[in-house]
N, C-alpha and C positions, 0 to 999 in steps of 0.2 A: 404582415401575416395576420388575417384574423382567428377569433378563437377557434382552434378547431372541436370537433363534436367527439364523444365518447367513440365513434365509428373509428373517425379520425386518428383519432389518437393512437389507436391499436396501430394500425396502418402507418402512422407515421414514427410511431417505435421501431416497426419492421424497418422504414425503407432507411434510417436511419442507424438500424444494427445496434438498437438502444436492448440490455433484459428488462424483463419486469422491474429487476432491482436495479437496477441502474438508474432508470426513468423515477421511480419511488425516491430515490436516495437525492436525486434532484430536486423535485418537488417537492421534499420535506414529509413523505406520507410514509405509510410501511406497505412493504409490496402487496397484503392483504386488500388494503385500501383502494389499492392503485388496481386491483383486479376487479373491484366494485364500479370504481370510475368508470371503467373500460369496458364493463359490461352494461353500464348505465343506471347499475344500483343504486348509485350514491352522486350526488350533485356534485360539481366544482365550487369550489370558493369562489369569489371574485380574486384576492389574491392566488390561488393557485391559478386560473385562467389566466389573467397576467404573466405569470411564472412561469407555465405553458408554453406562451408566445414565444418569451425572451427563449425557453429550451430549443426549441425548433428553430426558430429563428436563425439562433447562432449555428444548429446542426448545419441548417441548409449552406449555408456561409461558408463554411468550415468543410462540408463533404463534396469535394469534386465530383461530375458524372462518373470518372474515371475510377472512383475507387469500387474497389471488387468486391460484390455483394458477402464474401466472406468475413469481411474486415471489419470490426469494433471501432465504434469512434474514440475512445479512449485506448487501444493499447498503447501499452508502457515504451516511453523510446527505452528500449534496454542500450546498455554502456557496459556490456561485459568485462572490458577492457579494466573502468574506473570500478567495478564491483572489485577483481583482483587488486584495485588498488586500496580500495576502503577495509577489504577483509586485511591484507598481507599489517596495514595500520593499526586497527583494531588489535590484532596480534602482538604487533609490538608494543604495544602500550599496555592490552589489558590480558591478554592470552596466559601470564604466566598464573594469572590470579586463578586458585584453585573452583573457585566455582564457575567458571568462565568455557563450559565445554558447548556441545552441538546446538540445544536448545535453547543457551543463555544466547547466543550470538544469532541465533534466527529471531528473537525476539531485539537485540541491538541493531540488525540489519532493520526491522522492520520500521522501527523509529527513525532511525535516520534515512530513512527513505520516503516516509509518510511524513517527519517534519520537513523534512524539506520540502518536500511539495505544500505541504498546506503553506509556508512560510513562504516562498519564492514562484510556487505555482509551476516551479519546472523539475522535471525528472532528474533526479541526482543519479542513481543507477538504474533506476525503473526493473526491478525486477518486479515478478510475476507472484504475490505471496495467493496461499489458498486457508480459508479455515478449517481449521482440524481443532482436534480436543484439546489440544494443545497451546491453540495461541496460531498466530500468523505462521507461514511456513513457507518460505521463496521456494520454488521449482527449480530454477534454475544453480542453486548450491551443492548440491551432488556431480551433477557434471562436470562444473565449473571446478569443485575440489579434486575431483579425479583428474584432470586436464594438470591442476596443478603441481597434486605430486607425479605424475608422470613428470615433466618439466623440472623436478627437481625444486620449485619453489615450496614446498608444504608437506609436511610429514603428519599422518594421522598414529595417535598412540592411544591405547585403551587405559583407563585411571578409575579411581572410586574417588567419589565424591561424596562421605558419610555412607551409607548404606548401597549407594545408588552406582548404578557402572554409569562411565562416562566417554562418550567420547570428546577427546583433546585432540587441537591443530598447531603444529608448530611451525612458526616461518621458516623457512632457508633460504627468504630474499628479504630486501626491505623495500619495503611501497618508494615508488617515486612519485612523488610529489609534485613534481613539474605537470602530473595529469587530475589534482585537486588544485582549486581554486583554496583562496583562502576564506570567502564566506561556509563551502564545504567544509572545512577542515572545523572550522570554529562553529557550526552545527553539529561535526560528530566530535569533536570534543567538548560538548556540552552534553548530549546523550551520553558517554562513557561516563561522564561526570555523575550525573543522573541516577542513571540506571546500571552502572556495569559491577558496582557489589552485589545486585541482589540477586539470591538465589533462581536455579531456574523455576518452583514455585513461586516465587514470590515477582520473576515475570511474567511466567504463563499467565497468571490471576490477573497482573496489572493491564496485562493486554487485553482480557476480558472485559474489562469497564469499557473501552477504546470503542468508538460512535464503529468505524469502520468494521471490527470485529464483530459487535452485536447487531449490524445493518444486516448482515450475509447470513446465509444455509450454510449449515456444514460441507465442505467437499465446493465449496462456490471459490471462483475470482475474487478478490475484495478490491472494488474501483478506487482508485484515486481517489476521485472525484468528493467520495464519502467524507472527506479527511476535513471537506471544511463544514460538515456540522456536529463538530467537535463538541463540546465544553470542560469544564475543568473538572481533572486540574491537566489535561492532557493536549487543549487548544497552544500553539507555541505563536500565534498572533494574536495581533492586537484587530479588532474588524469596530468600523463605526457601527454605531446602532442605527438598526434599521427596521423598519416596521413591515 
């Protein structure tokens, strides 16, 4: 593929179903940036032309005629199934801990879903998180806890947590294990390690620093994709240096 032009580029964001941030967060640039490029304000690098290439390149590669102009190149393979298994886990191991209610555990989800991708490059449950004032926030854990206590596996009960109401989830099943891998298992028992004393301020904040969180708009998707240009102390690989 050669470089393609400022024209180009818009156009091949489109036909590739790439956002502004999306595109930006690959390139290395901030979406401002990237709307200079594309408008032909601001020059390419030589390494971002390069960088360029290799993005489309692989889109093209990667995007069947077949797929429906609806469709994101990245959405998340979601694993509903293994979410119910990471949560009912989670539970049993760190659920009884008094600081451990709603917020703490969308901020434990988010970790072990974003290291594991950067670490493995594959979706561990790919849920759908959005930024809020808060910190990362899954979509999909409202339903999926509702689903549950119907079903008898999960009871929600209201608590104080110092000043603060909380909401608490209590298992009435235990995760089966036979649907975690053991590389999985020894990534979220490294996050609980980690992260599962800290208060929910004292995750919300830590999520804040996180490249993926400060990549996005409020009220935005946070890609994948964002998670490998990390650095510390939140990066969980090792990456050669690279110019």
């Amino acid at each position: 593929m050669t470089t393609p032009t400022t024209i180009e580029i818009h156009s091949l964001r489109q036909q590739y179903h790439m956002s502004q941030q999306e595109l930006a967060t690959r390139l290395g640039v901030s979406r401002p940036t990237l709307v200079k490029i594309e408008q032909g304000k601001r020059p390419l690098t030589l390494a971002e032309r390069e960088k360029l290439e290799q993005i489309f390149s692989l889109a093209a590669a990667t995007s069947p005629a077949s797929v429906p102009s609806t469709m994101r190149i990245d959405i998340p393979q979601q694993h509903l199934d293994k979410f119910k298994q990471v949560l009912l886990y989670i539970l049993g191991k760190v659920g009884a801990k008094p600081n451990v209610g709603l917020t703490v555990l969308y901020k434990l989800l988010y970790f072990i879903d974003f290291d594991y991708y950067e670490k493995y490059e594959e979706q561990l449950m790919g849920l759908t998180y959005i930024k809020n004032l808060h910190g990362p926030t899954p979509k999909e854990f409202i339903k999926v806890i509702e689903q549950m206590k119907q079903d008898g596996e999960m009871e929600e009960v209201k608590s104080k947590y110092f000043m603060f109401d909380q909401r608490k989830f209590l298992p009435r099943a235990v995760a089966d294990l036979t649907k975690l891998s053991g590389r999985e298992l020894d990534l979220i028992d490294r996050v609980l390690t980690q992260l599962a004393d800290k208060s929910a301020k004292e995750l919300s904040d830590y999520s804040h620093g996180d490249v993926p969180w400060l990549a996005h708009d409020d009220g935005e998707e946070i890609s994948y994709e964002s998670v490998f240009y990390r650095n510390d102390p939140y990066s969980v690989r090792q990456y050669d240096d690279e110019i």
